[in-house]
C-alpha positions in Angstrom: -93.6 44.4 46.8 -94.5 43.2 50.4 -96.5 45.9 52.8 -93.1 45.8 55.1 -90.7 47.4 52.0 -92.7 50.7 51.8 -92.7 50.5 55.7 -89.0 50.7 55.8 -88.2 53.0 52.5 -90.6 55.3 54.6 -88.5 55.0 57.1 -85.9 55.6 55.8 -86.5 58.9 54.3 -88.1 59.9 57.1 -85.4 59.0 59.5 -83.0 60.8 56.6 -84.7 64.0 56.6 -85.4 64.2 60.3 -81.6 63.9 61.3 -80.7 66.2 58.3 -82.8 69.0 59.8 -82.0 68.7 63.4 -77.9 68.2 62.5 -77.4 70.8 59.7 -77.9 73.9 61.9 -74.6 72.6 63.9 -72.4 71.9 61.1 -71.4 69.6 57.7 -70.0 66.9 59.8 -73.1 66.8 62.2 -75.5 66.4 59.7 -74.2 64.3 57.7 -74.1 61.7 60.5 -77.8 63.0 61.5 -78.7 61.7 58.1 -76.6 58.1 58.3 -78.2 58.2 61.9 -81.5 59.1 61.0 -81.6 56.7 57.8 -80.6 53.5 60.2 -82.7 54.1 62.9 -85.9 55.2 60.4 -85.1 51.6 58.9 -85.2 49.6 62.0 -87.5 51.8 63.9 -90.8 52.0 61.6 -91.9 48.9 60.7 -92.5 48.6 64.7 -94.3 51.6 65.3 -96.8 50.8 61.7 -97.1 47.3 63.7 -97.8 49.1 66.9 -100.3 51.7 65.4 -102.0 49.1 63.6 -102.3 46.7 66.4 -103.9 49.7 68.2 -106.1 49.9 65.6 -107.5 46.4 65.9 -108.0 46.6 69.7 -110.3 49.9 69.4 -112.1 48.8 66.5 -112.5 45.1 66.2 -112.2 43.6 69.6 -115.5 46.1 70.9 -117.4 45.1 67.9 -116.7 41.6 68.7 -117.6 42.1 72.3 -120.4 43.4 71.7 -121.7 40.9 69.2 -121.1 38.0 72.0 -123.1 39.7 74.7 -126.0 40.5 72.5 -125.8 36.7 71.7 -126.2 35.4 75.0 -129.5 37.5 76.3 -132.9 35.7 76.1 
């Protein structure tokens, strides 16, 4: 199993529960299509925002590092 399959199981159930909650106050009907809603958009929607947090965690851990390495390099 890839990283990207847990990414989008997670997702997935996330998306699931999270349209379940907010739709089942207001009715069968509603949440039921908060769940089929919630699973489609968990599954297309994650896997961006785990890329997106972990491109932010790059750029504020590795690229300062690195910058710093370079400038200590280059004094006399």
């Amino acid at each position: 199993m890839n990283l990207i399959e847990p990414c989008i199981l997670a997702g997935a159930v996330v998306g699931t529960l999270a349209g379940a909650v907010l739709g089942f106050p207001h009715g069968l009907l509603w949440g039921l299509g908060g769940m089929a809603a919630g699973f489609a958009v968990g599954v297309l929607l994650l896997p961006f925002v785990v890329l997106v947090l972990a491109l932010a965690g790059v750029a504020l851990f590795s690229w300062p590092r690195h910058l710093l390495r370079r400038t200590r390099a280059q004094r006399p």
